[in-house]
C-alpha positions as CSV (number, residue, x, y, z in Angstrom):
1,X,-8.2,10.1,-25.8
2,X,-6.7,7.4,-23.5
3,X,-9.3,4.6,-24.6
4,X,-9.1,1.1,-23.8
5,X,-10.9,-2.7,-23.8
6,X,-13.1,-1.4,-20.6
7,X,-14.2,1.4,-21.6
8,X,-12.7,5.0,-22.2
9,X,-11.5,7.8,-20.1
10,X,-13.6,11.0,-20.2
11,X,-14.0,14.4,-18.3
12,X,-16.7,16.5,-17.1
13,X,-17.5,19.4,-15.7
14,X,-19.7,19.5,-12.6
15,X,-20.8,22.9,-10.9
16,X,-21.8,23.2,-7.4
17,X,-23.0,26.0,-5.3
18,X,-19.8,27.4,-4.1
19,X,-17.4,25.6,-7.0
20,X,-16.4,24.7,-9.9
21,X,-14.6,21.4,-10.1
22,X,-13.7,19.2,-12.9
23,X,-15.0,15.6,-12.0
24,X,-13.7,12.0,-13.9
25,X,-15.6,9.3,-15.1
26,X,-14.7,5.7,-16.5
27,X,-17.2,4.9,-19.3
28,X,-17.8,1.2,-18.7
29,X,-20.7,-1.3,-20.1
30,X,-22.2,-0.3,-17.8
31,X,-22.8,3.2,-17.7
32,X,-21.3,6.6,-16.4
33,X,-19.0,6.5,-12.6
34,X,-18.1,9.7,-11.5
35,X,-14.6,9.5,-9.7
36,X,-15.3,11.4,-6.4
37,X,-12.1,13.4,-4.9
38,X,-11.8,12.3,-1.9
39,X,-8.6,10.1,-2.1
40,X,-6.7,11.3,-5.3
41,X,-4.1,8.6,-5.3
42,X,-6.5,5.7,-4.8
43,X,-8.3,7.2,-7.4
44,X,-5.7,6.6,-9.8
45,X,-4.4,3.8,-8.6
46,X,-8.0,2.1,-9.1
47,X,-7.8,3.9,-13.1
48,X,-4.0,2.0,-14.0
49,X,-4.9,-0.8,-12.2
50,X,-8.1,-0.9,-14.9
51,X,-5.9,-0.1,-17.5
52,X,-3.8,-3.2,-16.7
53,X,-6.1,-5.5,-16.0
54,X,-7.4,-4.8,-19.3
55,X,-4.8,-6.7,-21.5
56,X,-4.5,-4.0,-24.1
57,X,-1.3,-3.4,-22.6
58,X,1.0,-6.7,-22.7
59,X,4.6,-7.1,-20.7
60,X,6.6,-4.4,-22.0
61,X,4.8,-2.4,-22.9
62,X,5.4,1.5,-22.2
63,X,2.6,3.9,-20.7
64,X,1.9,7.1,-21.5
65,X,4.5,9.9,-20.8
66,X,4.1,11.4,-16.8
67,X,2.8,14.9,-18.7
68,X,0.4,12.8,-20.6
69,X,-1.3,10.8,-17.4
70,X,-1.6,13.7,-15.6
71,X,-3.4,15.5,-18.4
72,X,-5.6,12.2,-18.9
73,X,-6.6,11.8,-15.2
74,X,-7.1,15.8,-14.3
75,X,-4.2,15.0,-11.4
76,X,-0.8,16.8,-10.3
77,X,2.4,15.2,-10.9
78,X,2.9,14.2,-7.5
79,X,-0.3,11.9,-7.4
80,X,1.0,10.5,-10.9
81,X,4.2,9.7,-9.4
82,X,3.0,8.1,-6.0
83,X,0.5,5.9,-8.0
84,X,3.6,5.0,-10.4
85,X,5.4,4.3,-7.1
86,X,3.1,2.1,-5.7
87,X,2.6,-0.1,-8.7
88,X,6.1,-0.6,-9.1
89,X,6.8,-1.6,-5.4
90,X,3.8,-3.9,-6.1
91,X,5.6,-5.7,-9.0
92,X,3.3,-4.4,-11.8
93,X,5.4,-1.9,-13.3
94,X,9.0,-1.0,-13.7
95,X,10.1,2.5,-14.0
96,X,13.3,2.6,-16.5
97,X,15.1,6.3,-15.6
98,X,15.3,8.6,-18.9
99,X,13.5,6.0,-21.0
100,X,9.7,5.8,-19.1
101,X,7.2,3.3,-17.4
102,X,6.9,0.0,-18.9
103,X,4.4,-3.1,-17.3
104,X,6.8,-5.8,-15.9
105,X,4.4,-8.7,-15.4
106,X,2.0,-10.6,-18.0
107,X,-1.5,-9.8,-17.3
108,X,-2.9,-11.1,-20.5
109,X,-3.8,-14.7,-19.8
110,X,-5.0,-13.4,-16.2
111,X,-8.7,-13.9,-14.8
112,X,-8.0,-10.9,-13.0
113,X,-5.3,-8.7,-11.6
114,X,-6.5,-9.3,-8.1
115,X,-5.4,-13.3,-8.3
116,X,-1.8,-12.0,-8.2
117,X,-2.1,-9.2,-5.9
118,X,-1.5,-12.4,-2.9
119,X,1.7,-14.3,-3.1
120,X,0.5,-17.4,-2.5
121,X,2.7,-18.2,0.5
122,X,1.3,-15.2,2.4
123,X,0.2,-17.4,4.7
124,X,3.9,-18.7,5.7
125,X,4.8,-14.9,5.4
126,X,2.3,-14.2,8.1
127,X,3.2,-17.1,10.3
128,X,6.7,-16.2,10.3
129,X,5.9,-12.7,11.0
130,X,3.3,-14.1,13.9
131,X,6.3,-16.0,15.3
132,X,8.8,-12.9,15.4
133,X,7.1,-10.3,16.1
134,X,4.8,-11.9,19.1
135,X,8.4,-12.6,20.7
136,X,9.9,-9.1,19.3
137,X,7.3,-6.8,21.4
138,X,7.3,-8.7,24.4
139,X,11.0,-8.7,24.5
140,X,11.2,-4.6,23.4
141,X,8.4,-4.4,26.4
142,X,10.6,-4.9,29.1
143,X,14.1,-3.5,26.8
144,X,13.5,-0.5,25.6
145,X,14.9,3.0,26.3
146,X,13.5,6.8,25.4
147,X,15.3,6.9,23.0
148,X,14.1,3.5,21.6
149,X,10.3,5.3,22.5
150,X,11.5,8.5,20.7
151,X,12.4,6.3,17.5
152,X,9.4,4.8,17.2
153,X,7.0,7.2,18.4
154,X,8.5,9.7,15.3
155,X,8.2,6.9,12.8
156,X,4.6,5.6,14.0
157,X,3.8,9.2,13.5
158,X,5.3,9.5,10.0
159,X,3.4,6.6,8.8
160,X,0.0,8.3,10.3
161,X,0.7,11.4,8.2
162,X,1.7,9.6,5.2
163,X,-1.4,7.2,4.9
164,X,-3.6,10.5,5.5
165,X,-2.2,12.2,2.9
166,X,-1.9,9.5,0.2
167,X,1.7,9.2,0.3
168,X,1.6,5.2,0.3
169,X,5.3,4.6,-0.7
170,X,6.1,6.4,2.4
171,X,3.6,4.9,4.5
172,X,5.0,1.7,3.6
173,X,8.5,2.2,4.1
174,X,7.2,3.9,7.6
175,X,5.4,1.3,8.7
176,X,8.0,-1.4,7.9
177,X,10.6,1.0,9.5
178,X,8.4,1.0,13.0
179,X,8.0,-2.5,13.0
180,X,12.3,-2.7,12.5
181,X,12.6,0.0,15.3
182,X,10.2,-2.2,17.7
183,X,12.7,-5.5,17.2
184,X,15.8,-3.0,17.5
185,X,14.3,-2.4,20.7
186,X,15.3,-5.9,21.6
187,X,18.3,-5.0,21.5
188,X,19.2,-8.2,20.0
189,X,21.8,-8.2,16.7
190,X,20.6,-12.1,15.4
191,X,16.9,-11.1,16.1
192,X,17.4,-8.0,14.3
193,X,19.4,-9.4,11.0
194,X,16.8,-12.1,10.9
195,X,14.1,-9.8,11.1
196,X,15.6,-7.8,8.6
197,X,15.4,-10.2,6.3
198,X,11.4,-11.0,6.4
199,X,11.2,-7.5,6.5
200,X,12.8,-6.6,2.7
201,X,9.6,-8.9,1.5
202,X,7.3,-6.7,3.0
203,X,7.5,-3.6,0.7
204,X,5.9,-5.7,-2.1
205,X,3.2,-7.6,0.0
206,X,2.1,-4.1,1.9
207,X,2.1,-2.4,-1.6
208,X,-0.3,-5.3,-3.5
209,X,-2.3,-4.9,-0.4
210,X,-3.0,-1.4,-0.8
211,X,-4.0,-1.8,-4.4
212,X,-7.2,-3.3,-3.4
213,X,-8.2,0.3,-2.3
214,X,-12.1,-0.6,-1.5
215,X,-11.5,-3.3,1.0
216,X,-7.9,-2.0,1.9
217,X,-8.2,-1.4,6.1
218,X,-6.2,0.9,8.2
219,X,-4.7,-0.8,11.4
220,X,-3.4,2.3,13.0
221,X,-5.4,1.5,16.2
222,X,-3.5,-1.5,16.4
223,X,0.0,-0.2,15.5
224,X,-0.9,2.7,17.9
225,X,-1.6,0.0,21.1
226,X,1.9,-1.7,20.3
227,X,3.0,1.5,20.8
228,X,1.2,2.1,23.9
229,X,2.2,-1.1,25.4
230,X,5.5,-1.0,24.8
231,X,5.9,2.3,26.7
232,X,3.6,1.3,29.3
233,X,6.4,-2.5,29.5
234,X,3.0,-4.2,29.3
235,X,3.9,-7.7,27.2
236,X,0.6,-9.0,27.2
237,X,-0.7,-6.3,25.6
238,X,1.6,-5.9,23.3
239,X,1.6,-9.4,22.3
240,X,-2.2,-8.7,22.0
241,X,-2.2,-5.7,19.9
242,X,0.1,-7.6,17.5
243,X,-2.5,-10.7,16.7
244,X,-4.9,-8.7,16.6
245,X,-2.6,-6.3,14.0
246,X,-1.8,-9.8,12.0
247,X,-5.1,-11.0,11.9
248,X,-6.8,-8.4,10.4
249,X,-4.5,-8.9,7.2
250,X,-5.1,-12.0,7.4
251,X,-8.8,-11.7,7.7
252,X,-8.4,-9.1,4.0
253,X,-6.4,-12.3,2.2
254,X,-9.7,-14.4,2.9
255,X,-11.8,-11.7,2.2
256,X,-10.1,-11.4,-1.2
257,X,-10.2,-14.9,-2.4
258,X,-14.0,-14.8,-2.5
């Protein structure tokens, strides 16, 4: 059985009316937790992130095999793998091809995983991001094209559909792609190389932030009024929708240091 310092992993059977489903639970100090299905890959993601914080498993050290997890958690490979995926975008683990998944970063002498989750100069991250991409939208306002439209529209829809179904590698790269189409919509080569460059930090920051699945908040009504604005070559609005976008991850970083 996959037991470790917090407890042990266990299954169950619960029977409703109509069906017959096999629910999880994490055995804990204190008490029973059923593991509802509502978002399988959060689900998981909350279960390794448990097993990590832990500290039965120290830097190095290799997980069990993919066939092995998904008996464990009563999940399909494809949930395995995005949880797997996510973890290693995040920096927590590092997937060696033929050989297995190892943990890449030290989690022994931590209070808690969540103190790393945060680079600690997220807030120059976010002020460099405030700085580009208030100027980028207001600038792709009164540039763009349909096709520049047509490229963002598709990817802001990709990112919808991968958040909804769990997908969160995807969703991240999505969501980082639609904010590189909106400065490409410039139509400005420096503004786009430099962007570029704050962008490739991104994947890890977006992935750590999604591992706080409880207080983790989907901005799509934000990214959808960029969107909106843009088309409509309304600046201030734009500019508006992208605070308020910016803001709201900010607000989760304080949020998370209490």
């Amino acid at each position: 059985m996959f037991d470790f310092e917090l407890g042990k992993l266990t299954r169950n059977t619960q029977i409703s009316s109509t069906i017959q489903e096999e629910v999880l639970f994490i055995s804990t100090p204190l008490g029973l937790k059923a593991v509802q299905r509502r978002r399988l890959v959060d689900e998981v993601l909350d279960q390794l992130m448990a097993l990590i914080e832990s500290g039965q498993y120290q830097q190095g050290a290799k997980l069990p095999a993919e066939p092995e997890l998904m008996k464990l958690l009563s999940v399909g490979r494809s949930t395995v793998r995005e949880a797997v995926k996510v973890l290693m975008h995040a920096g927590f683990l590092e997937v060696r091809q033929g050989d297995g998944t190892y943990i890449q970063k030290p989690v022994a002498d931590l209070e808690s995983v969540r103190a790393t989750i945060v680079p600690q100069n997220l807030e120059q991250v976010l002020e460099v991001r405030r700085m580009l991409e208030c100027e980028a939208v207001g600038l792709a306002a009164l540039r763009r094209t349909s096709h520049d439209l047509q490229r963002m529209r598709a990817l802001l829809d990709q990112r919808n559909e991968y958040l909804q179904e769990g997908r969160y590698a995807e969703y991240v790269a999505s969501d980082i792609a639609f904010h590189i189409a909106v400065v490409e919509s410039c139509h400005n080569d420096v503004f786009t190389a430099m962007y570029r460059v704050i962008a490739e930090g991104l994947k890890q920051l977006l992935s750590q932030l999604i591992l706080d699945t409880q207080a983790y908040e989907d901005n799509t009504e934000y990214h959808e009024g960029i969107y909106r604005a843009i088309e409509a070559q309304d600046q201030e609005a734009a500019q508006r929708y992208t605070i308020q976008n910016l803001d709201a991850v900010a607000a989760w970083h304080s949020r998370s240091l209490k």
